[in-house]
N, C-alpha and C positions, 0 to 999 in steps of 0.2 A: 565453624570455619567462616562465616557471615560472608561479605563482600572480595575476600579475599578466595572463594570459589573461583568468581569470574577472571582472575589470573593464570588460572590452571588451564593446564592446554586443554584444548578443543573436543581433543579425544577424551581426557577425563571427564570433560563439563556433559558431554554427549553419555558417555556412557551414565555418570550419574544423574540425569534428562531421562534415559532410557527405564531404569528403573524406576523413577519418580510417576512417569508417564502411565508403566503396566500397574501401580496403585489406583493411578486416578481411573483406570479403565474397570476396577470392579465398581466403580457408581455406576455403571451401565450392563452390570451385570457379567462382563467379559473379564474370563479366567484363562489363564495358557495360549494367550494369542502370543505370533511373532509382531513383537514392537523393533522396528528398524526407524534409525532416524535418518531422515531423508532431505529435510532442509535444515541448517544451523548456520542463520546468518540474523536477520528483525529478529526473528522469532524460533522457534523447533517447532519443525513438526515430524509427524511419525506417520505411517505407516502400521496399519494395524492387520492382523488376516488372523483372525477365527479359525478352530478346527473344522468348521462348517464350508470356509474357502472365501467369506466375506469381508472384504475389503472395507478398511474406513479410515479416513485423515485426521489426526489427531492433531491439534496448534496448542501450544503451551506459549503463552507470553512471557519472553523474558528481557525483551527490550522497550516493549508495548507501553506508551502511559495509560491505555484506555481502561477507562472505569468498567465496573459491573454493569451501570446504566447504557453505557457506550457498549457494549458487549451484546447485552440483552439487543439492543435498538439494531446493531449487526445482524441477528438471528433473524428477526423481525421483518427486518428489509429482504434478506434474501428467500425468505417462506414466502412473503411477496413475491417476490423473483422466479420463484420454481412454478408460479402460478402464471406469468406472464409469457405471452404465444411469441415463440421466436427465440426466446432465448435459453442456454444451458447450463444452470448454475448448479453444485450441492446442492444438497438435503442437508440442510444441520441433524442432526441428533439427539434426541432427546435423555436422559439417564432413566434410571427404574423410577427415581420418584420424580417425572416429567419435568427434569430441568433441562435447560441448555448451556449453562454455564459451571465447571466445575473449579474447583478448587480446593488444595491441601498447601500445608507447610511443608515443603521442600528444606530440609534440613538441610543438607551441605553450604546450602545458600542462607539459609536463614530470612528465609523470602517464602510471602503466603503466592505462588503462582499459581494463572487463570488460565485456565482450555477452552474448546472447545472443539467438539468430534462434529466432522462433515462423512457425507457418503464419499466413497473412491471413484475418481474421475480417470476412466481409460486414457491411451492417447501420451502423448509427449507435448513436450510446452514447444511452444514457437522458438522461444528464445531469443537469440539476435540475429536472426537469418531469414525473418518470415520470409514468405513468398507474396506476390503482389496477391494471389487469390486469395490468399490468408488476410492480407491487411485490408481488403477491400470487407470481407468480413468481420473483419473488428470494427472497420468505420459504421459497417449495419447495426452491429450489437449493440455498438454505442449510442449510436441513435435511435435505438428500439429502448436501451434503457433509460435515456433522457427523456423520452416520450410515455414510458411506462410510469416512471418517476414522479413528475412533473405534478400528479395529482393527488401522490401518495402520502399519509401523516401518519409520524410514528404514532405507538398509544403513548397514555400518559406513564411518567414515571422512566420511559428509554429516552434518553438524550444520545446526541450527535454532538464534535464541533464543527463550527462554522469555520472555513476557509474564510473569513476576509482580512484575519491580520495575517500580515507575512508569517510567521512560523506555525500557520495551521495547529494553532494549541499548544506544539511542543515547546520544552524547555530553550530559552534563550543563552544560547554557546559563543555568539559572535559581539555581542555590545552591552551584554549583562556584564558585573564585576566575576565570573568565570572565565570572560575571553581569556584567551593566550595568544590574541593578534598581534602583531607591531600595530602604532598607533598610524602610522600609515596606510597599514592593508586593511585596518579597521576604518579611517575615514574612507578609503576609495569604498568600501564595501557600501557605509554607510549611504552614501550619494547612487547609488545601486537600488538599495533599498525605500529611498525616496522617489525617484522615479518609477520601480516597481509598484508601490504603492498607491501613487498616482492615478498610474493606469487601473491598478485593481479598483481602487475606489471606482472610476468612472464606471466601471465593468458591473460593478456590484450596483448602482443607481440605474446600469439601463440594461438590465440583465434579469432573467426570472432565477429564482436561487429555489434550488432542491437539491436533493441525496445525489450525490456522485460516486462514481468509484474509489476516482483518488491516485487509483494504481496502476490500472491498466495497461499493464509494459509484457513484452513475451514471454515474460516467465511466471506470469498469472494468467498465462492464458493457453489454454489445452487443446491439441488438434487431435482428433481423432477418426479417419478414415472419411475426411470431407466436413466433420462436424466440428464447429467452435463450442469450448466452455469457457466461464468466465469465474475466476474462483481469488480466493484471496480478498477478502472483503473488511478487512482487519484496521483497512485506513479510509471507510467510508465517511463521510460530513456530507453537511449544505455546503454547497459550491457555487459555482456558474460553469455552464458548460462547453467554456472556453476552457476555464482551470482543468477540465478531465481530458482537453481533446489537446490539451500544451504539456499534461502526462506522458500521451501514448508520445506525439511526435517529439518530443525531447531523445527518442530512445532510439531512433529512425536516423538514418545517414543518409539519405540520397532526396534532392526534391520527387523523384519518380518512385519513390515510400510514399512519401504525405502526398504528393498527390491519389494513389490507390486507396490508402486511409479516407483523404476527405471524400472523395469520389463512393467510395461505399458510404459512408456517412448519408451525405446529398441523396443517395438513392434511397433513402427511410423518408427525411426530413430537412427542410434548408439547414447552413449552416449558420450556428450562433452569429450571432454579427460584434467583431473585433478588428482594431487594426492591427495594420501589422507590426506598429511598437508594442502593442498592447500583446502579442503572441512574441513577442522577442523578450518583453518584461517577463512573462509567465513562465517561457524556456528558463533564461537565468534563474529567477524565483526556484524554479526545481533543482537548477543546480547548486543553490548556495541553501535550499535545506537538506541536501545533501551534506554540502561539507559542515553542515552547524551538525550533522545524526555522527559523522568522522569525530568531531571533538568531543562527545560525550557518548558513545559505543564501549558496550562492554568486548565488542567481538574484537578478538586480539587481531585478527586477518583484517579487516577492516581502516584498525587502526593504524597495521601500516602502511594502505594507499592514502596518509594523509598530505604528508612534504608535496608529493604528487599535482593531489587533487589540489590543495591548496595554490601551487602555480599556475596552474591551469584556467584555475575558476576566477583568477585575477585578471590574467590575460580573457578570459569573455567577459567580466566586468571593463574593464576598458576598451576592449570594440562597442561593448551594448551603450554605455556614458556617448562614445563618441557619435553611434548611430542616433541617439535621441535627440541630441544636441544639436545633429548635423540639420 
């Protein structure tokens, strides 16, 4: 079937994911578990439970460009992580012959895709409704793991990429010869992305750069009975920790959000030092690589909030031009 899988509806692509998925789980020795897919939007992931009653998160990459070395270097950082006081990450998983990265040919796709199994985190995501007690908690987490971070080197042979070109590694949608901009929405973008970049450079010259999250929004993030986890590690790089803290608040509606946010923040450690075009360039930055993931997504739901987002993301390139300029 090759690429022409990824046309098939949702339910189809899921259920053939679903079986593809309880393969990959005898590398780990697991037979007769219930596989449910439970996220299919970046990526799938599954939900696993053992006749035993043991839960565990299964992620299959199928939108993912990240490499094996990128992968490994994920595992890595978060094994660090489960070691660090304060914060509640996974357990990655290791298989029978102590890997953490798995892989088979997915027939229907005609695509070799990569997993990786974490332990089962209790709890419900935040979502888009935190509570101020919540985001005041993420602003600690975040700042316990910019400070956990800070010192840590992958080994040799796991790579990351670096955030400091606009599209964070990913494939170029918007000014490569792939666009399907007008050459209009493509220059305004263009002039977008020159001041974006502006300020990211200065940011990256007076800024310490280490491992971020990347993601950090409420649906990678787990409450559970007073307790925060932090999960979804899929889009980690070297960043500045402005780039991870213009994540969460891009997702945030109300000044009296990001103020609970930075205010937990402040209560670990000061906050990075940025101005406020330089946090208005970063917000857009998140929104317009969004809409570059819109023009190349294999996920059909996706593809059509594009007409959408695409208006939209015009109209805050044109306040943010005007605000910079002003």
């Amino acid at each position: 079937m090759g690429k022409e899988f990824f046309d098939l509806p949702a339910e189809d692509q899921q259920n053939s994911l679903t079986s593809f998925a309880t393969e990959l789980l005898k590398d780990y020795g697991i037979h007769g578990a219930k596989v449910s897919c439970i996220n299919f939007e970046f990526n799938a992931t599954f939900s696993v439970e053992t006749d035993s009653g043991t839960k565990y998160a299964l992620r299959i990459n199928i939108n993912s460009t990240r490499t094996v070395d990128n992968m490994k270097a994920e595992v890595e950082w978060v094994h660090y992580l489960n070691r660090t006081s304060g914060l509640h990450t996974p357990t990655p998983i290791a298989t029978l012959d102590d890997q953490y990265i798995v892989s088979s040919l997915h027939a229907d796709s005609g695509q070799t895709l990569y997993g990786v199994m974490y332990s089962w985190l209790d709890g419900e995501e935040i979502g888009d409704e935190p509570t101020m007690e919540q985001l005041h908690q993420v602003g600690r987490a975040m700042a316990t793991l910019h400070e956990e971070s800070s010192e840590f080197a992958l080994s040799s042979g796991n790579s990351l990429p670096t955030f400091s070109d606009f599209f964070w590694g990913t494939e170029d949608f918007l000014f490569s010869d792939k666009s399907v901009l007008s050459d209009a929405d493509r220059a305004s973008i263009q002039q977008a992305h020159d001041q974006i970049m502006k300020y990211t450079n200065e940011l990256y010259q007076n800024s310490p750069v280490h491992i971020i999250h990347a993601d950090m929004h409420g649906w990678n993030l787990m409450w559970n009975e007073g307790q925060l986890s932090i999960f979804d590690f899929d889009d980690c790089g070297y960043g500045v920790e402005a780039q991870d803290l213009a994540v969460t608040l891009y997702y945030l509606d109300t000044p009296e959000q990001d103020e609970a946010l930075l205010n937990g923040y402040k209560s670990v450690r000061p906050l990075p030092t940025y101005s406020a075009n330089a946090m208005k360039a970063l917000l857009l930055q998140r929104r317009l690589l969004l809409l570059n993931y819109l023009f190349e997504t294999k996920n059909q739901e996706h593809k059509e909030m594009l007409p959408a987002y695409l208006e939209k993301s015009l109209e805050r390139v044109s306040t943010f031009l005007t605000d910079v300029r002003g």
